[in-house]
N, C-alpha and C positions, 0 to 999 in steps of 0.2 A: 532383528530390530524390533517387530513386535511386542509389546508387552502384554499380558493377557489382561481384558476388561470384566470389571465383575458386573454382573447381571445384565448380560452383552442383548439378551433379546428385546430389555426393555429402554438401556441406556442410551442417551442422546446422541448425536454425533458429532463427532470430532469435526472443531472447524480450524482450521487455518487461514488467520485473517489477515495477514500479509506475507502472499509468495508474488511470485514476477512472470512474467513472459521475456525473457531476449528477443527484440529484433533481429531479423534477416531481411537479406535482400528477398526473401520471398513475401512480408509481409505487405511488399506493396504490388502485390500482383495483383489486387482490390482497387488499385488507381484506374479516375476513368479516363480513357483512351486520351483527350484532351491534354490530362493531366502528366501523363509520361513524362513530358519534359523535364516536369520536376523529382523524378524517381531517387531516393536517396541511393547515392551507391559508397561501399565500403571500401575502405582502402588502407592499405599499411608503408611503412617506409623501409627502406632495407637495413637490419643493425635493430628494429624494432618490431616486437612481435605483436603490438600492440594494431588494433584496426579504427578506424575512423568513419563518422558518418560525414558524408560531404552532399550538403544540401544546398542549391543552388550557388555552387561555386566556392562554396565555404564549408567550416567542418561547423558541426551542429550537432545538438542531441549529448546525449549520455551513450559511453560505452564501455565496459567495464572490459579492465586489464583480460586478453586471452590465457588461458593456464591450459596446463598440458594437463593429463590425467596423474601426471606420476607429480606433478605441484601442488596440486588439489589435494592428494592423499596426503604430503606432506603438512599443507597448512592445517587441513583437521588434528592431526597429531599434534603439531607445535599447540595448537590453541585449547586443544581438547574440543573444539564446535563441528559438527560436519558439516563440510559444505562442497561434498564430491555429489554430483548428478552425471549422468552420461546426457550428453552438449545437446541429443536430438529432442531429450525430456524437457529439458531449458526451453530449450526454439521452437518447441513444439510441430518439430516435424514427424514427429508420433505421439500422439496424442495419449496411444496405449500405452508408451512407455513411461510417459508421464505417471498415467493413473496406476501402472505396476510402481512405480516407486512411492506412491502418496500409499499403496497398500500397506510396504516396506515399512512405512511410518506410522503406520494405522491411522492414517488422516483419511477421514469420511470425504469432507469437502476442502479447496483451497478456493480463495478469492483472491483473483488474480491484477496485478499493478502492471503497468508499464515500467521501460526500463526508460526508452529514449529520453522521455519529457521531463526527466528527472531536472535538466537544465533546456535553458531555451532551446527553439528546434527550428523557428521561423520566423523574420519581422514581416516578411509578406503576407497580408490576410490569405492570399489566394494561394496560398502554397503552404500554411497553415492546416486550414481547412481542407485541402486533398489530402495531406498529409491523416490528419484526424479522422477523416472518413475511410481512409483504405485500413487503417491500424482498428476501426472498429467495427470493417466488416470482416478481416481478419480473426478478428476475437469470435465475431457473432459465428463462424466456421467452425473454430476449436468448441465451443460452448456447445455448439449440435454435435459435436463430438464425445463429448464429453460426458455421458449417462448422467448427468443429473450432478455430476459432480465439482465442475468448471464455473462457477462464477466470474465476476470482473467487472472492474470497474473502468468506465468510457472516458475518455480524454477530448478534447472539447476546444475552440478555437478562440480563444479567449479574447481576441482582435476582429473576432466578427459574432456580437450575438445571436443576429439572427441565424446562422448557420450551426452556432453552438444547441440553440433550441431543438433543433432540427436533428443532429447528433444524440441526444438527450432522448429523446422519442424514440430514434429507429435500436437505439442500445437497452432501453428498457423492457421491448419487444423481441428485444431476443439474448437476456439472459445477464445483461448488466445489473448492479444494486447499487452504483453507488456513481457519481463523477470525481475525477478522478482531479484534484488543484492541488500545483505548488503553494507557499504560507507567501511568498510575492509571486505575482503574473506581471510583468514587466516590472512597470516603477510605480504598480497597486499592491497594499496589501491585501489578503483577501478577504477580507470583513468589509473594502470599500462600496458603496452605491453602487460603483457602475456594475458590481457583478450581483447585485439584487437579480436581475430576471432570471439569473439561473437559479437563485436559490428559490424562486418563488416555482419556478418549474417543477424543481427537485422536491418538494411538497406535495405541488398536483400529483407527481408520476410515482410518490412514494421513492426516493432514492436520495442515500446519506450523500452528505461531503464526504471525502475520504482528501483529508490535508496529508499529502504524501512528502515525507521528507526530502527536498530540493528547492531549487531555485527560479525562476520564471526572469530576475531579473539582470542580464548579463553583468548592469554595472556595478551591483551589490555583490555578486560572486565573486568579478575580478576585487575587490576591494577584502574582502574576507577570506580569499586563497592568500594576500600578499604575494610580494614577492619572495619570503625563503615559506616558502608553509610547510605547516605541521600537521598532524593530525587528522589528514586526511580532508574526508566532507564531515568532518564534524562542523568547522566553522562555516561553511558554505551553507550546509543543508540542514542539520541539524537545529543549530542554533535560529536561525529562522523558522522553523517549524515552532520551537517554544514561543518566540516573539510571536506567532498567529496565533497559538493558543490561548494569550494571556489578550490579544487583540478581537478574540470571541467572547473571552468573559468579561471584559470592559465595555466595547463598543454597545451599540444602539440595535446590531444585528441579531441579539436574541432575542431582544423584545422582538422585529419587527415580523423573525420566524422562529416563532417560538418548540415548535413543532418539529423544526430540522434537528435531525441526527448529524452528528460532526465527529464522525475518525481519523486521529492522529496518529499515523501512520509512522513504523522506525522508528521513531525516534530514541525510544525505551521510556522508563516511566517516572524515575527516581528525582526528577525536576518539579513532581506533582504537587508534592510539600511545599516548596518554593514557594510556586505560583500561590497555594493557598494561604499561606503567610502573608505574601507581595499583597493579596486582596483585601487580607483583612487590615492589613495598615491604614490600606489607603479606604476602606469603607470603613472600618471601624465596627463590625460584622462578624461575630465569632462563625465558623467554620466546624461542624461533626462530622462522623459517617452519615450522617442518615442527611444532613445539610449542607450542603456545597455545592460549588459552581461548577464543577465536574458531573454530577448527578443532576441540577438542576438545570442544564443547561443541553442536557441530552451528548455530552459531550466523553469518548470512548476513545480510550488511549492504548495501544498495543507496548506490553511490559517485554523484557526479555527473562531470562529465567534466573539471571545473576546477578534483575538489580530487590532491592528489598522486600522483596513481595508482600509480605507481612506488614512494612512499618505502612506502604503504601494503602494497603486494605487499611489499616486503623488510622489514619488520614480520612478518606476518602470513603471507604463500604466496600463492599462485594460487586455493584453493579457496574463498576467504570472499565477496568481493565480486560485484556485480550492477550493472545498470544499467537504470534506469527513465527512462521520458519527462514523468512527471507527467500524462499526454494527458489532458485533459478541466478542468484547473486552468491558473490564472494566475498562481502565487506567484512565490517566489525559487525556488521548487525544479521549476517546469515549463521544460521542455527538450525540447520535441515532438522534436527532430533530434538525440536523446544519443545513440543507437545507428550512425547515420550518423558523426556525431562519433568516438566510439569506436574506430573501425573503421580512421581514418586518424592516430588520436592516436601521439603517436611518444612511445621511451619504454618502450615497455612490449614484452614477445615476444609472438609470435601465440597462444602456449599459452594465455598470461595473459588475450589479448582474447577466444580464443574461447572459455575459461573463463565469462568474465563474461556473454558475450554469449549463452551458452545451457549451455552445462556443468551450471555453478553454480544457475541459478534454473532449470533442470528436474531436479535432486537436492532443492531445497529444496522445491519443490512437487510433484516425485514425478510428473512430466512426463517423463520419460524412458519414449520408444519410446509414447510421445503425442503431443507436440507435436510438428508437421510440417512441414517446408517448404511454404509457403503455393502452391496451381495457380497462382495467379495471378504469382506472382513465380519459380518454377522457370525457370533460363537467366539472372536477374540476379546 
C-alpha cells in the first residue's frame, strides 16, 4: 500500500486531517466514581446486528452500522474506497495497531474526531459534561500512546460553559488541537453569541474549530431524515455543515475572532464554488484565488479525492483544502487510501498536493515544527 516518497529525508509529513476513534464501553472507564451512574452501555436487539448507545435510559450518540470482516472487504470492492481496518485499530484498544496501519498508508500523523457526538448525546448538563470528560481523558491515554503521532480534537459540553472552558484547558495539555462542534449545538447555530467564550478560549490556547459534519440538534435531524429518507447523513449532517460554513463567512464571528482557524470537517469540498458565488451576489465583491472568504477568514475545508480538485484550487488557491481518510468509519466519506490517492492524482501541481497533504492541516491545527515524519516510514 505504500507509495515510495521522493526526497523522503527532507519531505514533510503526511497529515491526515480527518480519521475517528469508535467508542467502547471501555471509553468511559475515565468516569469519575460519582458519575457511574451515568456509564453509557451498548446494546443490540435480536434480528439486528446493529448496537446502540443507551445513555440515561434512552439511546443517544452516533453508532455506526457493525460489519463483519468479510462486508468490509466487500464494500471496498463494490466502491473501489477502502475502508477495511481490523475493529481493535478503530477502538483503539491497540494503539500499535493503529499506528501499523497509518504506516500501511504512509500517513505520518492522523487527527483524530469523535464518533458518538456526531448526533446529540445528552440534554442533562451533568451527564453531558461526565460524558465529555471521561471521552477526553480517554483520548489524552491514546495520545501518550501515541509517539507523536495521535492528535485530536476534544469535545466539550456545550450546555455548560464553564465546564466546557475547563475541558478545553486539560485537552490542550495533553495533545488536543482543535475543539471539536457540530454546524447546530441544540437549536444554536454555531456562529451564535452564546458559544463566543469558547472561541475566545480557543485563541488564547491556540486551538481551531474543527465544525465536524453532524447534528447537535435532535429536532432538525428528526426533520431532515423524514420519514422515507434517502441518502443517508447527507441531509442530516452534511448539509448543515455547509449551512455553518456560509454562517462563518456572513455573520459578525469573524470580525470579532479574527485570528481563529475553522476546519470543515466530511463534508467534501465541491459546494466551495457555491458558497463563493452565494457571497458574491449578495456583497457584490468579486472573489480570486488569492481573495476569498475561505482564505480570508482562516477557514480550511477537508476535500475527498473525487470531488474537483483542480476547479476547486482555481476557485479558491492552494491554501484552503485538506484531505482526510475517514480511518476508523464506513460511510460515503471513509477513504482509508485518500492520501495515497492524492499523491498520484493528476491535475493538480505539486505545490497544491503538498499543500493539502501537510501544508495546510498543520497551519490549521498549529502542527507545524510538530508533526513529523513517522521512524518508521523515513526512506519511503
Amino acid at each position: 500500500m505504500i507509495m515510495a516518497l521522493t526526497d523522503a529525508s527532507i519531505r514533510s509529513p503526511l497529515i491526515d486531517a480527518d480519521a475517528h476513534v469508535v467508542e467502547t464501553e471501555r471509553t468511559w472507564d475515565y468516569l469519575e466514581p460519582a458519575m457511574e451512574k451515568y456509564r453509557p452501555k451498548l446494546f443490540s436487539s435480536p434480528g439486528d446486528p446493529n448496537e446502540y448507545w443507551v445513555i440515561n435510559g434512552r439511546i443517544g450518540g452516533f453508532r455506526f452500522a457493525t460489519m463483519t470482516e468479510k462486508e468490509l472487504k466487500t464494500q471496498s470492492e463494490k466502491t473501489g474506497r477502502l475502508v477495511s481496518a481490523e475493529r481493535a485499530a478503530s477502538e483503539m484498544d491497540d494503539v500499535s495497531l493503529r499506528l501499523k496501519g497509518m504506516d500501511q498508508l504512509g500517513i505520518d500523523v492522523q487527527v483524530l474526531h469523535n464518533s458518538l457526538w456526531i448526533e446529540s448525546v445528552a440534554d442533562v448538563p451533568e451527564i453531558e459534561t461526565a460524558l465529555c470528560q471521561s471521552w477526553n481523558r480517554w483520548m489524552a491515554d491514546i495520545f501518550r500512546q501515541g509517539q507523536g503521532r495521535l492528535y485530536w480534537t476534544c469535545v466539550v459540553p456545550t450546555n455548560d460553559l464553564g465546564s466546557a472552558l475547563i475541558e478545553m484547558q486539560f485537552a490542550k495539555q495533553h495533545g488536543a488541537v482543535a475543539i471539536c462542534l457540530r454546524p447546530f449545538e441544540g437549536d444554536l447555530i454555531v456562529t451564535d453569541p452564546y458559544l463566543y467564550p469558547l472561541f475566545e478560549e480557543a485563541v488564547r490556547l491556540d486551538l481551531a474549530v474543527a465544525i465536524h459534519i453532524g447534528n447537535g440538534s435532535p429536532d432538525l435531524t428528526g426533520i431532515l431524515r423524514t420519514r422515507h429518507p434517502s441518502g443517508g447523513g447527507w441531509a442530516p449532517f452534511r448539509v448543515p455543515t455547509v449551512v455553518a460554513t456560509m454562517s462563518i463567512i456572513t455573520s459578525s464571528v469573524t470580525k470579532q475572532f479574527p485570528t481563529l482557524r475553522w476546519g470543515i470537517i466530511e463534508a467534501s469540498a465541491s459546494w466551495i464554488p457555491w458558497l463563493c458565488h452565494e457571497t458574491q451576489r449578495r456583497t457584490g465583491r468579486p472573489f480570486t484565488p488569492e481573495s476569498n472568504p475561505f482564505r480570508e477568514h482562516n477557514i480550511y475545508v477537508t476535500a475527498q479525492v473525487d470531488d474537483d480538485i483542480p476547479y476547486i484550487v482555481d476557485c479558491v488557491g492552494e491554501d484552503v483544502l485538506l484531505i482526510g481518510s475517514d480511518f476508523g468509519h464506513t460511510d460515503a466519506s471513509s477513504e482509508y487510501d485518500a492520501l495515497v490517492k492524492l499523491r498520484t492524482l493528476d491535475g493538480i501541481s505539486d505545490s497544491a498536493r503538498r499543500k493539502m497533504l501537510s501544508d495546510n492541516p498543520a497551519r490549521l491545527y498549529a502542527l507545524t515544527g510538530r508533526a513529523k515524519v513517522a521512524d518508521s516510514l523515513v526512506g519511503l
